[in-house]
CHARMM-style PDB file with segment names, atoms N, HN, CA, C and O in Angstrom:
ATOM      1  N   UNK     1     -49.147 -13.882 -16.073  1.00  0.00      PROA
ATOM      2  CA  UNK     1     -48.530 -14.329 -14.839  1.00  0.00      PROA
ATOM      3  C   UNK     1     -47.062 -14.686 -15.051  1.00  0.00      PROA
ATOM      4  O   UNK     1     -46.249 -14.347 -14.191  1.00  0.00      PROA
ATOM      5  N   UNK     2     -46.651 -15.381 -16.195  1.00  0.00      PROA
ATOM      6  HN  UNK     2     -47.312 -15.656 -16.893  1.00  0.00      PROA
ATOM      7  CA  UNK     2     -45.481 -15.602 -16.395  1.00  0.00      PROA
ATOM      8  C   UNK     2     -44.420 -14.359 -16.210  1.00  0.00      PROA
ATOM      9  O   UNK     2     -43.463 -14.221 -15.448  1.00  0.00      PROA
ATOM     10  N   UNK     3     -45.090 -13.358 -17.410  1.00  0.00      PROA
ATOM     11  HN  UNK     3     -45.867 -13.470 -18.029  1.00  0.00      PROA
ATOM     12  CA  UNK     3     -44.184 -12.083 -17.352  1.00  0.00      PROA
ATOM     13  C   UNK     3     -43.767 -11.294 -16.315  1.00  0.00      PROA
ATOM     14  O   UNK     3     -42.957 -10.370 -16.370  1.00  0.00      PROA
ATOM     15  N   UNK     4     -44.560 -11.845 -15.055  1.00  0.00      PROA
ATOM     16  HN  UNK     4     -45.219 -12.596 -15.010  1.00  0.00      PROA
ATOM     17  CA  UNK     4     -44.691 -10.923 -13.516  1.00  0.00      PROA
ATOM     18  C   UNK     4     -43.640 -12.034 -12.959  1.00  0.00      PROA
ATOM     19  O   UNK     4     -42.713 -11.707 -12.218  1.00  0.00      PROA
ATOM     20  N   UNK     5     -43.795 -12.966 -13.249  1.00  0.00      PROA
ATOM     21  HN  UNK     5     -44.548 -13.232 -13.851  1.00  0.00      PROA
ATOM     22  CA  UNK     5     -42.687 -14.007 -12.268  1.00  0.00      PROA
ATOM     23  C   UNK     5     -41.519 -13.733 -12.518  1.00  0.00      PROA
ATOM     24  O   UNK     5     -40.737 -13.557 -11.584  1.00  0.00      PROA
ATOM     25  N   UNK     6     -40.913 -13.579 -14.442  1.00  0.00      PROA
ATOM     26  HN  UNK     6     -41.549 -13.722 -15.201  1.00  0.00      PROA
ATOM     27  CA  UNK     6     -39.851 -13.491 -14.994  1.00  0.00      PROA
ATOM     28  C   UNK     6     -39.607 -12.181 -14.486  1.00  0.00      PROA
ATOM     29  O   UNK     6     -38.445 -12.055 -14.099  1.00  0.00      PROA
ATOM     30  N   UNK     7     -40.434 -10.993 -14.336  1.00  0.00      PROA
ATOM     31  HN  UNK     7     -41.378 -11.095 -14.650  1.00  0.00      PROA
ATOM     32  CA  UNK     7     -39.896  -9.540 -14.525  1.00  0.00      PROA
ATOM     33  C   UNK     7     -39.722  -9.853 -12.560  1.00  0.00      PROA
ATOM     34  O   UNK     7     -38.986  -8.991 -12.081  1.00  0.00      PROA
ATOM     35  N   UNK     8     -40.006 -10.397 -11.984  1.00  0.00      PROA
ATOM     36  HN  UNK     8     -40.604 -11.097 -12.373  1.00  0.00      PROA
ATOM     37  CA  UNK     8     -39.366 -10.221 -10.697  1.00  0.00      PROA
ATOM     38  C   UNK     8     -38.302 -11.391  -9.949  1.00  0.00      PROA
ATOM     39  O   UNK     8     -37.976 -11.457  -8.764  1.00  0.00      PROA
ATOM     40  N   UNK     9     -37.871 -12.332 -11.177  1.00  0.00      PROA
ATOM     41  HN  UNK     9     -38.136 -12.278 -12.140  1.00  0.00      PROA
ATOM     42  CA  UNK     9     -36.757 -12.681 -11.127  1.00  0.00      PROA
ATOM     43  C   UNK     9     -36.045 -12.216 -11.532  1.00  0.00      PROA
ATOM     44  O   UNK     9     -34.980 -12.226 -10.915  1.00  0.00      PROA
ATOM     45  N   UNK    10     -36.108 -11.481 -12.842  1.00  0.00      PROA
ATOM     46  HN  UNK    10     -36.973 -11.472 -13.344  1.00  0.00      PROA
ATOM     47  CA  UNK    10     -35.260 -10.799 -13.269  1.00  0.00      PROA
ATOM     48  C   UNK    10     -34.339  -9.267 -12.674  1.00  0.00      PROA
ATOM     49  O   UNK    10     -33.290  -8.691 -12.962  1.00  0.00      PROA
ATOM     50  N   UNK    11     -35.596  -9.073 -11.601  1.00  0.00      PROA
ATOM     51  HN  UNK    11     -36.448  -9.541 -11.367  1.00  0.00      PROA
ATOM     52  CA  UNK    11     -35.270  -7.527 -10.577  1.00  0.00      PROA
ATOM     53  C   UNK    11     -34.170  -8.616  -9.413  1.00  0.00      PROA
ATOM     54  O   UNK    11     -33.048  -8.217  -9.102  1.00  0.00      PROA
ATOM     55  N   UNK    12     -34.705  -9.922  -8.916  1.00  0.00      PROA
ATOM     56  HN  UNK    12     -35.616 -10.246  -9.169  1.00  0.00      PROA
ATOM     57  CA  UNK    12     -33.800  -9.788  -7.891  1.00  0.00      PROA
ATOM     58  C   UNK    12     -32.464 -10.491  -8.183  1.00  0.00      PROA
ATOM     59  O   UNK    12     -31.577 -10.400  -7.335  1.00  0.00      PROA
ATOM     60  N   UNK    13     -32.217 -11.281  -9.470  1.00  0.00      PROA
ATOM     61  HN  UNK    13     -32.938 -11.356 -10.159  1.00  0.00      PROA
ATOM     62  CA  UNK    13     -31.151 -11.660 -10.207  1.00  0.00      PROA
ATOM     63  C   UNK    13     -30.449 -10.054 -10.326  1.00  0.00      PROA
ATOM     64  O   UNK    13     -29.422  -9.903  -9.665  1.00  0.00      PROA
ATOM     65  N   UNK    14     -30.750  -9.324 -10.814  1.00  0.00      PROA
ATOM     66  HN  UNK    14     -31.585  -9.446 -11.351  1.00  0.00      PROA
ATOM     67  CA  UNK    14     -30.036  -7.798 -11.297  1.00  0.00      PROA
ATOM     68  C   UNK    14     -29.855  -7.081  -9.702  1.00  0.00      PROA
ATOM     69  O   UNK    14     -28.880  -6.337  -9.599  1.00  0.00      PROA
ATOM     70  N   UNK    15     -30.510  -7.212  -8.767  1.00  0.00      PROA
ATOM     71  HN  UNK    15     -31.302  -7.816  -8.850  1.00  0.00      PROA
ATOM     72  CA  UNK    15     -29.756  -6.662  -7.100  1.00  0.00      PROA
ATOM     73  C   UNK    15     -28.813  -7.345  -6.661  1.00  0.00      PROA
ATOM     74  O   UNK    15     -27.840  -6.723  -6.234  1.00  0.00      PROA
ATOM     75  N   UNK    16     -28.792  -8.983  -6.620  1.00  0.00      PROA
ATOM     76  HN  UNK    16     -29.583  -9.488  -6.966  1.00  0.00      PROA
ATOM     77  CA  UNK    16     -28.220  -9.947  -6.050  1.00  0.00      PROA
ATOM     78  C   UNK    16     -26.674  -9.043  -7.004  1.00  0.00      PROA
ATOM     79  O   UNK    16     -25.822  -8.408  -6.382  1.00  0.00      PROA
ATOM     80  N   UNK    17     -26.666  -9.131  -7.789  1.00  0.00      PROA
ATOM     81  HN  UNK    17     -27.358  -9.647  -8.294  1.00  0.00      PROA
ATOM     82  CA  UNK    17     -25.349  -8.798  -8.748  1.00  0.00      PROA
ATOM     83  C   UNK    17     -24.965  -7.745  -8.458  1.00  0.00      PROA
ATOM     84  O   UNK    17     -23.737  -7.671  -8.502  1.00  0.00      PROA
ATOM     85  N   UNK    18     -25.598  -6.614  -8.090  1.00  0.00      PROA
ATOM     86  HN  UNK    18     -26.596  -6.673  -8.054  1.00  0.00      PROA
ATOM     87  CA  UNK    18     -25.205  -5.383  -8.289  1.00  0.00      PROA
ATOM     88  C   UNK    18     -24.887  -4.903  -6.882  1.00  0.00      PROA
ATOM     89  O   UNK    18     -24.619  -3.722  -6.661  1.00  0.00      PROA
ATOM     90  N   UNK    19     -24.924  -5.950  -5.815  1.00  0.00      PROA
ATOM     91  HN  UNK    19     -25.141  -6.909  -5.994  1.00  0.00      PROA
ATOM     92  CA  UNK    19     -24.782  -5.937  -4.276  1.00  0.00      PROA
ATOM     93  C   UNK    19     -23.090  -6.273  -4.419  1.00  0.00      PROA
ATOM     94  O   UNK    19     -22.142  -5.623  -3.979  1.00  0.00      PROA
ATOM     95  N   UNK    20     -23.107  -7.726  -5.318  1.00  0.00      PROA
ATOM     96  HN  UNK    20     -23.878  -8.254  -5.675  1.00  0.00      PROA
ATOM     97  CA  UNK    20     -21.664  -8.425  -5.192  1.00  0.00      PROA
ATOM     98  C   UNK    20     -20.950  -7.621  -6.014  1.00  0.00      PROA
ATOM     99  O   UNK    20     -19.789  -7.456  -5.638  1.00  0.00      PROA
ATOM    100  N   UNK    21     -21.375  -6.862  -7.380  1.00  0.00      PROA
ATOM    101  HN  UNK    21     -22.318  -6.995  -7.685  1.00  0.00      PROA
ATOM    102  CA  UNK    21     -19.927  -6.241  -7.939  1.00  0.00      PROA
ATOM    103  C   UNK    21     -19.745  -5.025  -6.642  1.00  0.00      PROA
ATOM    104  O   UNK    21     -18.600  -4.777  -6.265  1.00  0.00      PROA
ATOM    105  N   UNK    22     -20.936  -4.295  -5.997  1.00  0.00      PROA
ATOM    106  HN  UNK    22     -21.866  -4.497  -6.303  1.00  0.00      PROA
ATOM    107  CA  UNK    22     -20.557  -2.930  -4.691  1.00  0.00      PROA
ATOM    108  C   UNK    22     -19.535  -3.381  -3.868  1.00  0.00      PROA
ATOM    109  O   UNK    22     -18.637  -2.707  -3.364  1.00  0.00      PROA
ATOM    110  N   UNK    23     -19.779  -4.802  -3.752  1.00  0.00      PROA
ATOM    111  HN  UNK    23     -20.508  -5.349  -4.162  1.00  0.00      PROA
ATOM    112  CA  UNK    23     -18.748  -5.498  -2.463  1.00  0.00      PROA
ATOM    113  C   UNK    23     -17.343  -5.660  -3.009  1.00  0.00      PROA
ATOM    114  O   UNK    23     -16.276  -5.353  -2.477  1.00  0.00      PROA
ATOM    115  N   UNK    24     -17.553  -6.145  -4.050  1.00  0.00      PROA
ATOM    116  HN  UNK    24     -18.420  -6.394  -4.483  1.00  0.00      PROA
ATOM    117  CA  UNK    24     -16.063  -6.658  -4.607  1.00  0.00      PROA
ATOM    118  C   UNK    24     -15.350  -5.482  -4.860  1.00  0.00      PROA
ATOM    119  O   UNK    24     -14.211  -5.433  -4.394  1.00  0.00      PROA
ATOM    120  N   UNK    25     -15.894  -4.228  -5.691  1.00  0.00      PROA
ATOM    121  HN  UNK    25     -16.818  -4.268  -6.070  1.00  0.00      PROA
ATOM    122  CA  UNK    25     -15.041  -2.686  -5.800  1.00  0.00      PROA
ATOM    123  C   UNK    25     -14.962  -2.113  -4.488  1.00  0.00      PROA
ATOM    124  O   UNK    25     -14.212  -1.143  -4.375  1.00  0.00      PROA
ATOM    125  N   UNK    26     -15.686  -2.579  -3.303  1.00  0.00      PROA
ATOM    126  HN  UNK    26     -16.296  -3.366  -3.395  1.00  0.00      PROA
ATOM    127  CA  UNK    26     -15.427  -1.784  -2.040  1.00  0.00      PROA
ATOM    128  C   UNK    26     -14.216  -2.427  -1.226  1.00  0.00      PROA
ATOM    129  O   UNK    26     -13.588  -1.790  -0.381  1.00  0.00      PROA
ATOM    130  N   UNK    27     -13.941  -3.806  -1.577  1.00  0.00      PROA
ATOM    131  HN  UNK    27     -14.451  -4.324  -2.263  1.00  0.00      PROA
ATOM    132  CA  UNK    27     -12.933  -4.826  -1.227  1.00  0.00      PROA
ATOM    133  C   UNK    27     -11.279  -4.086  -2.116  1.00  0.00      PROA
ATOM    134  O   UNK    27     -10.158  -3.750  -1.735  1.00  0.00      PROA
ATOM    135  N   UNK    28     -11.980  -4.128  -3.348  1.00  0.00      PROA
ATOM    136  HN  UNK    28     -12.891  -4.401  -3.657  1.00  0.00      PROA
ATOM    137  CA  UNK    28     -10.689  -4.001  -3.980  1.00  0.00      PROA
ATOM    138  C   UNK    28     -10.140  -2.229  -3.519  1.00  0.00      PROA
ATOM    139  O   UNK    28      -8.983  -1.941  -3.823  1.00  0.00      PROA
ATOM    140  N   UNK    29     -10.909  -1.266  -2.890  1.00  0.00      PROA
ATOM    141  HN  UNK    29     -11.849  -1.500  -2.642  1.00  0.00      PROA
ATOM    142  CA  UNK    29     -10.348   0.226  -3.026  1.00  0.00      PROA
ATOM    143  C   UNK    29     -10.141   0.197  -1.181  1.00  0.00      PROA
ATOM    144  O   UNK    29      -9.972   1.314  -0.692  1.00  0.00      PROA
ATOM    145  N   UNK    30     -10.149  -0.827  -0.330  1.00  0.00      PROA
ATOM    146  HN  UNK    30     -10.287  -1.735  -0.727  1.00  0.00      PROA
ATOM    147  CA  UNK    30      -9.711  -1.314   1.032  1.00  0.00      PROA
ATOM    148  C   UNK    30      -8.214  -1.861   0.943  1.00  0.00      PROA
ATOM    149  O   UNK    30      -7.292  -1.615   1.720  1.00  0.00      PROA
ATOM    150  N   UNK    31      -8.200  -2.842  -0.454  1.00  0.00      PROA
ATOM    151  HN  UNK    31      -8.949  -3.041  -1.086  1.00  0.00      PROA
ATOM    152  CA  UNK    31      -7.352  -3.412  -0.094  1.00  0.00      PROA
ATOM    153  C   UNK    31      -6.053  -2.587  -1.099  1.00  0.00      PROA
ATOM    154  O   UNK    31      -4.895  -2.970  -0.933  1.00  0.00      PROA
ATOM    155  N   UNK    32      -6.329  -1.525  -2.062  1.00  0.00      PROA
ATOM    156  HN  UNK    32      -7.270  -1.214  -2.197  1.00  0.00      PROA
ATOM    157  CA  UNK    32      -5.469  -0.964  -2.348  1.00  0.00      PROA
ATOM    158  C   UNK    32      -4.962   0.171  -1.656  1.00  0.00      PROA
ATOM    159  O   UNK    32      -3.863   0.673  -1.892  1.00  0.00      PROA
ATOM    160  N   UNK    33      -6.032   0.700  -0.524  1.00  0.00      PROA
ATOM    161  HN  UNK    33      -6.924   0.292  -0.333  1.00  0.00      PROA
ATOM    162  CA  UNK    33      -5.724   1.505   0.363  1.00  0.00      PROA
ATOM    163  C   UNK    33      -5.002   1.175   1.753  1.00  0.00      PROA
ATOM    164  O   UNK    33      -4.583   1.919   2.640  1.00  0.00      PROA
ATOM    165  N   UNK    34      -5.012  -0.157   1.617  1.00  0.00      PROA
ATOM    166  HN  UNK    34      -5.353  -0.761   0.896  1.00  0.00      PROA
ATOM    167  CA  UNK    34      -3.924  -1.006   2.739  1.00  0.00      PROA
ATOM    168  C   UNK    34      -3.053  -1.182   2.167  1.00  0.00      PROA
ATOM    169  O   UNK    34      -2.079  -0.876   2.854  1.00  0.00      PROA
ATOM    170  N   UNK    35      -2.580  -1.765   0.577  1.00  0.00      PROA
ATOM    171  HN  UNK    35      -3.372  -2.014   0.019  1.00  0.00      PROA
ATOM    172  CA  UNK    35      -1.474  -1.757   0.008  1.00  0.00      PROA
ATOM    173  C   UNK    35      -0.384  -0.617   0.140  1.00  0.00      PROA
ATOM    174  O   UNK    35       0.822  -0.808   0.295  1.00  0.00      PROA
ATOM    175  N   UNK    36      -1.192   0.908   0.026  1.00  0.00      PROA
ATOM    176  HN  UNK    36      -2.172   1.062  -0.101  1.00  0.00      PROA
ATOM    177  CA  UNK    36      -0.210   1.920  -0.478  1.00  0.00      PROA
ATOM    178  C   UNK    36       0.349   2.480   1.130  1.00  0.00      PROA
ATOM    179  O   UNK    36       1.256   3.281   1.356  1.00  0.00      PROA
ATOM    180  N   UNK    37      -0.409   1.858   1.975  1.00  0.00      PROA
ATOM    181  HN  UNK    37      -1.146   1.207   1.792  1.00  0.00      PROA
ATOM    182  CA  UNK    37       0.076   2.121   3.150  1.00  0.00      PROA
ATOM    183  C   UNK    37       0.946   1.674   3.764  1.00  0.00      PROA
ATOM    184  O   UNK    37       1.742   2.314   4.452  1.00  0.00      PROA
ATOM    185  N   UNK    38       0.908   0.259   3.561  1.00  0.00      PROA
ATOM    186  HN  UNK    38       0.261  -0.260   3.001  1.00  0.00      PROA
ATOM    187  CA  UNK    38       2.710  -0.306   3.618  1.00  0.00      PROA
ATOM    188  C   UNK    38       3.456  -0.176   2.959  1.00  0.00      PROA
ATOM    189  O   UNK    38       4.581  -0.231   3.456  1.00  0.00      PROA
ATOM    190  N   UNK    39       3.400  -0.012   1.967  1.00  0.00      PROA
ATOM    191  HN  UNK    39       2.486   0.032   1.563  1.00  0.00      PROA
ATOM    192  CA  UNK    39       4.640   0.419   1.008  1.00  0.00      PROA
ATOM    193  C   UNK    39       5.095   2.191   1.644  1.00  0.00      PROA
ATOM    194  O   UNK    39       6.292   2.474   1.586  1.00  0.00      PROA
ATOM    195  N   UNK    40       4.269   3.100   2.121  1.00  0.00      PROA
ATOM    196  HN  UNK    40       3.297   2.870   2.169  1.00  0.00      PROA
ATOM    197  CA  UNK    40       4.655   4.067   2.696  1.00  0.00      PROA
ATOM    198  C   UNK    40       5.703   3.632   3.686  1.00  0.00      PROA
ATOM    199  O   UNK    40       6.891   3.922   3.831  1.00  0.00      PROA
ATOM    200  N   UNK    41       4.838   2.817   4.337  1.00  0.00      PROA
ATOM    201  HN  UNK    41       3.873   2.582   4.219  1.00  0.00      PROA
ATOM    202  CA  UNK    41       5.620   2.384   6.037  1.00  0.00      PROA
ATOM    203  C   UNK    41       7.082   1.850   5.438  1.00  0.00      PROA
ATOM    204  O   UNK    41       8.161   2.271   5.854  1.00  0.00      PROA
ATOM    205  N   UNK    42       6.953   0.994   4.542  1.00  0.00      PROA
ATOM    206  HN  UNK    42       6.076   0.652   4.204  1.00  0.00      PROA
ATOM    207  CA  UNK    42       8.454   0.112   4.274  1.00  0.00      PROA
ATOM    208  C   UNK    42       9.458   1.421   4.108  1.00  0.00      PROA
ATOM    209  O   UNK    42      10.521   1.563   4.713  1.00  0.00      PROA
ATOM    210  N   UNK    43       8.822   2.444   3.049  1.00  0.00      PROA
ATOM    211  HN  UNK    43       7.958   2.329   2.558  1.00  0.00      PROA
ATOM    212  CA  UNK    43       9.871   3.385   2.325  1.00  0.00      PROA
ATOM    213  C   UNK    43      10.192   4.332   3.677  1.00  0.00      PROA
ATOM    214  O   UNK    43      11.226   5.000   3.694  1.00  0.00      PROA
ATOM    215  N   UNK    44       9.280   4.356   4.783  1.00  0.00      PROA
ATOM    216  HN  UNK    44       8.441   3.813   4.770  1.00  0.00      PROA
ATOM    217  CA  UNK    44      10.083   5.341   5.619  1.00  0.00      PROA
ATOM    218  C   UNK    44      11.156   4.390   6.337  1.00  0.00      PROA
ATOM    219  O   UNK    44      12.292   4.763   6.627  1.00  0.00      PROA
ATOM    220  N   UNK    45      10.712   3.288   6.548  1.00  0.00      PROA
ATOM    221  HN  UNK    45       9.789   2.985   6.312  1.00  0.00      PROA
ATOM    222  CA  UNK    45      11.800   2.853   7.430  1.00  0.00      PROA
ATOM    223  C   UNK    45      13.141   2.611   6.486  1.00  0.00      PROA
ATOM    224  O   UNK    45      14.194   2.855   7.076  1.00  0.00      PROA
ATOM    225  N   UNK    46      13.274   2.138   5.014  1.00  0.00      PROA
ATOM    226  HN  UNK    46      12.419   1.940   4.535  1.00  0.00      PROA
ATOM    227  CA  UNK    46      14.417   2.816   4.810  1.00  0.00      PROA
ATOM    228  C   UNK    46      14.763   3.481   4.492  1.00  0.00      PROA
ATOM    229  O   UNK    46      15.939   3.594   4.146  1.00  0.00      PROA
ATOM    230  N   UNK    47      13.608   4.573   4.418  1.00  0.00      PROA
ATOM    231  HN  UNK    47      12.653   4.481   4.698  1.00  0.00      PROA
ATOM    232  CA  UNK    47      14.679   6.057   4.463  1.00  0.00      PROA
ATOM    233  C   UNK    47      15.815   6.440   6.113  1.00  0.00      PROA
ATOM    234  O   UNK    47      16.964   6.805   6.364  1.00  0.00      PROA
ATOM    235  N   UNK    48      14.644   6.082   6.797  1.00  0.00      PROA
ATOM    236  HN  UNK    48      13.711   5.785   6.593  1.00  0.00      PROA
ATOM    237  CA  UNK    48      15.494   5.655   8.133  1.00  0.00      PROA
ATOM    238  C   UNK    48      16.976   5.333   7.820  1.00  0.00      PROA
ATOM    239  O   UNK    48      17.963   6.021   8.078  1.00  0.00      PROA
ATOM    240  N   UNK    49      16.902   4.037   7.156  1.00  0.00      PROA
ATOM    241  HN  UNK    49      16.100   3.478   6.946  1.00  0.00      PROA
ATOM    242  CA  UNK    49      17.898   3.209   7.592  1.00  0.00      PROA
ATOM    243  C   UNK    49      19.045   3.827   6.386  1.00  0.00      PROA
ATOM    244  O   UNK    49      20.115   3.231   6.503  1.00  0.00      PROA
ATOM    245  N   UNK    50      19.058   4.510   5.656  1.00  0.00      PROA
ATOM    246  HN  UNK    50      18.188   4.995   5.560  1.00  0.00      PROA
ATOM    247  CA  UNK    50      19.600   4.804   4.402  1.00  0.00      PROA
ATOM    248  C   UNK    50      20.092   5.834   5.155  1.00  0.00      PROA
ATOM    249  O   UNK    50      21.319   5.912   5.223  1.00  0.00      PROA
ATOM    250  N   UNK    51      19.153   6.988   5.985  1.00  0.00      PROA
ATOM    251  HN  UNK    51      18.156   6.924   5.929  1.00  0.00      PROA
ATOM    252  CA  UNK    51      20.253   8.061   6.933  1.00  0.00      PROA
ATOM    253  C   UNK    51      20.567   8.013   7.803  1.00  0.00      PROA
ATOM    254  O   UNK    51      20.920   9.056   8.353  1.00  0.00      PROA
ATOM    255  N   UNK    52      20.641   6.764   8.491  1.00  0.00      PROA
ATOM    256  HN  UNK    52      20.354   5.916   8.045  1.00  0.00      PROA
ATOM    257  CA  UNK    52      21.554   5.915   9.475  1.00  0.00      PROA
ATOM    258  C   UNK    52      22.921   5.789   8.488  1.00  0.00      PROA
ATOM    259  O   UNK    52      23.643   6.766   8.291  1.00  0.00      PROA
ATOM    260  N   UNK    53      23.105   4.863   8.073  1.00  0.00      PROA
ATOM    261  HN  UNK    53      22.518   4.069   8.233  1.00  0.00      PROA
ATOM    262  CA  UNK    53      24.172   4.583   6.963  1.00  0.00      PROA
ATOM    263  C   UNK    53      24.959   5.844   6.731  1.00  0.00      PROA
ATOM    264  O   UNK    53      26.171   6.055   6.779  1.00  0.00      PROA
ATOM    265  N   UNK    54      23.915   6.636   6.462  1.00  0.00      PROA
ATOM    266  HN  UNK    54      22.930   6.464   6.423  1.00  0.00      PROA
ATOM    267  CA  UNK    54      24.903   8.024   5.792  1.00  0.00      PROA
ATOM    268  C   UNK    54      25.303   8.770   6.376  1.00  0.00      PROA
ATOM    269  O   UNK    54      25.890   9.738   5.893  1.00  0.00      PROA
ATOM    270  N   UNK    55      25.032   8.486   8.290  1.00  0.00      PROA
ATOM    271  HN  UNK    55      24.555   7.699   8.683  1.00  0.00      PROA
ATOM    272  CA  UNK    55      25.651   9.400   8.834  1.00  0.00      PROA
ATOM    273  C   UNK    55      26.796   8.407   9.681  1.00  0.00      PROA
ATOM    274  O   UNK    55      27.748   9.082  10.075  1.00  0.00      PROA
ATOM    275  N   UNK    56      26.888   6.973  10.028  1.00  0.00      PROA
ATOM    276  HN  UNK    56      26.115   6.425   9.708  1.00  0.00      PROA
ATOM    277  CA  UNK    56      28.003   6.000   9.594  1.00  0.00      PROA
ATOM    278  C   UNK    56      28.927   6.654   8.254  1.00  0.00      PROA
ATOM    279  O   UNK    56      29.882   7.381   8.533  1.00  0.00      PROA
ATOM    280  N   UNK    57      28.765   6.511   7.536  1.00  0.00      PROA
ATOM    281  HN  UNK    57      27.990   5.921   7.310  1.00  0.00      PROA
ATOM    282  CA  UNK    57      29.732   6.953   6.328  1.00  0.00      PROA
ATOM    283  C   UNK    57      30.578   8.309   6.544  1.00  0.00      PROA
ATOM    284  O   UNK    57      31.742   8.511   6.199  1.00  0.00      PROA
ATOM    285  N   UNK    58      29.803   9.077   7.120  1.00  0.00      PROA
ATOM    286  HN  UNK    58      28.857   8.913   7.400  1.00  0.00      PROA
ATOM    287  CA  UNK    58      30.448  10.482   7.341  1.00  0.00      PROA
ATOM    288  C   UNK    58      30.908  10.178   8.663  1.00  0.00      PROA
ATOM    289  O   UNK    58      32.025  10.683   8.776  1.00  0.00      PROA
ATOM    290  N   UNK    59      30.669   9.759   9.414  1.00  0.00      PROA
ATOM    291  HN  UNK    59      29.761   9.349   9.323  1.00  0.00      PROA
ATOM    292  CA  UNK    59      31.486   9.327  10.636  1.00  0.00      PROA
ATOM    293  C   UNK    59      32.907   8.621  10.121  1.00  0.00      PROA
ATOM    294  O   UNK    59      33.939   8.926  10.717  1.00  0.00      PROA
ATOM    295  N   UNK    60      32.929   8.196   9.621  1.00  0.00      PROA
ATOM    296  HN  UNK    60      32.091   7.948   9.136  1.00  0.00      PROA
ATOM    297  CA  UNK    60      34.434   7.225   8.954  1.00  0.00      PROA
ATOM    298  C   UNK    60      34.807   8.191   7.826  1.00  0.00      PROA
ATOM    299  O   UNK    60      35.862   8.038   7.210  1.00  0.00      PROA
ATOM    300  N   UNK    61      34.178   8.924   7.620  1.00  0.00      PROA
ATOM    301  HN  UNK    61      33.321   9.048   8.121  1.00  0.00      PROA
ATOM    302  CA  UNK    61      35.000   9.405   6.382  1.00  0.00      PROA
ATOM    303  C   UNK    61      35.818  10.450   7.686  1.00  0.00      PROA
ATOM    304  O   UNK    61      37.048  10.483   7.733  1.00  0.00      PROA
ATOM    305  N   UNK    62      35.296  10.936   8.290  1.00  0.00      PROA
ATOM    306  HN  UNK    62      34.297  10.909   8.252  1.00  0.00      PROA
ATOM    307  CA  UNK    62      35.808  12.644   9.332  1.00  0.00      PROA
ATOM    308  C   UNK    62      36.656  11.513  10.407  1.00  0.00      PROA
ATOM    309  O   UNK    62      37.524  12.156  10.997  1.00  0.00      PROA
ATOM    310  N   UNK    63      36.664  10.388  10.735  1.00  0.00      PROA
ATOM    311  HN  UNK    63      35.959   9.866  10.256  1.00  0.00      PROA
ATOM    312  CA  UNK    63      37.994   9.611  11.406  1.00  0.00      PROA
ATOM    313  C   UNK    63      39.132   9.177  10.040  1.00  0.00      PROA
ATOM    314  O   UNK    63      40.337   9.114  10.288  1.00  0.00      PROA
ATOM    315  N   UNK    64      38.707   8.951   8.890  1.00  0.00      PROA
ATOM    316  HN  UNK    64      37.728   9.002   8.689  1.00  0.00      PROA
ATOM    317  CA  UNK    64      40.174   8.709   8.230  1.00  0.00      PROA
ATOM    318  C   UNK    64      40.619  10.595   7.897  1.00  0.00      PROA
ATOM    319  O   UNK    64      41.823  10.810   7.764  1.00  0.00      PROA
ATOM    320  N   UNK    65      40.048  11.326   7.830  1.00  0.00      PROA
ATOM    321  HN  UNK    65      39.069  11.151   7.939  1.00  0.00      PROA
ATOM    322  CA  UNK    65      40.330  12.555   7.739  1.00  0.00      PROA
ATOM    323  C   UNK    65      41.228  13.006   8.478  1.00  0.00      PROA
ATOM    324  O   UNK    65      42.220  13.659   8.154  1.00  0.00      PROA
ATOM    325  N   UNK    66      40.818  12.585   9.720  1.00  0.00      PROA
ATOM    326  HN  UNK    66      40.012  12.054   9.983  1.00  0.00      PROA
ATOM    327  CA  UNK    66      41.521  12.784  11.162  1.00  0.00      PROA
ATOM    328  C   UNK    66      43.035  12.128  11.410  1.00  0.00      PROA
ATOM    329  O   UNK    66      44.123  12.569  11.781  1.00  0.00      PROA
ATOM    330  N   UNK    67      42.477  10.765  10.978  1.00  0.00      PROA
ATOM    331  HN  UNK    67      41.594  10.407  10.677  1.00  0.00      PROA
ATOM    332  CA  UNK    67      43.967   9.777  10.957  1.00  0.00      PROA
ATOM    333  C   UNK    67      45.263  10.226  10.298  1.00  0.00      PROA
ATOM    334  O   UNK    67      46.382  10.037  10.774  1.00  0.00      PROA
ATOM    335  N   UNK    68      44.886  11.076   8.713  1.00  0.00      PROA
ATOM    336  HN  UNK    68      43.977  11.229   8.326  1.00  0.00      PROA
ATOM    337  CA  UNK    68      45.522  11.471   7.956  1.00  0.00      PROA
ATOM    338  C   UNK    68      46.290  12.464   8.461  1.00  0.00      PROA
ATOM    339  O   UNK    68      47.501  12.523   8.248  1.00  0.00      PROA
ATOM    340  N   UNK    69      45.761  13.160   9.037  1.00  0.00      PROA
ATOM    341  HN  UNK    69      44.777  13.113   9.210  1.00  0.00      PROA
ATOM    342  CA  UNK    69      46.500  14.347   9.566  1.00  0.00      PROA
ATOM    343  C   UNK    69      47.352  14.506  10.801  1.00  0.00      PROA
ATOM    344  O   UNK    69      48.316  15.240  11.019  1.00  0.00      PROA
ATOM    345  N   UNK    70      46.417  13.164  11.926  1.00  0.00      PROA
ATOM    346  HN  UNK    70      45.635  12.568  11.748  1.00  0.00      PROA
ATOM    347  CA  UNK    70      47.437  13.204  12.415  1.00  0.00      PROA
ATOM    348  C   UNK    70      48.926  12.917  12.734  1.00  0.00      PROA
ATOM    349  O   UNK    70      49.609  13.294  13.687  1.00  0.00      PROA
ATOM    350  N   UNK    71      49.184  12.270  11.846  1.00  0.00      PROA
ATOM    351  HN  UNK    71      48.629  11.963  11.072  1.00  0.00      PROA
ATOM    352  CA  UNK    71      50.647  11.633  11.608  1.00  0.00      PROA
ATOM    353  C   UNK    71      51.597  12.481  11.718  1.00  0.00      PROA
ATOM    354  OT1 UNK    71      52.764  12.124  11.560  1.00  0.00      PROA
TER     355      UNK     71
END
């Protein structure tokens, strides 16, 4: 009787565990799949903002171009 008690504590000790590590690796591949998704979002917006800038820059570069010449 003992060995039937132990061998079916021992089955639901070994599910109880093997439920929480499923949860915790299903947590952790959620939350790295939300991670890489903002870091996408951040890098487009400054790529955005980086070819904003660069077309500012070429705007001022083609007015001192302009300035130069016209004198």
């Amino acid at each position: 009787m003992k060995r039937f008690i132990l061998s079916i504590f021992c089955l639901i000790f070994t599910l109880n565990f093997s439920a929480c590590s499923s949860k915790t690796q299903e947590d952790i591949t959620t939350t790295r799949g939300t991670d890489i998704t903002e870091l996408l979002r951040t890098i487009i917006e400054k790529e955005k903002e980086i070819n904003e800038l660069t077309k500012k820059l070429e705007a001022c570069e083609s007015q001192n171009e302009k300035q130069k010449i016209a004198p």
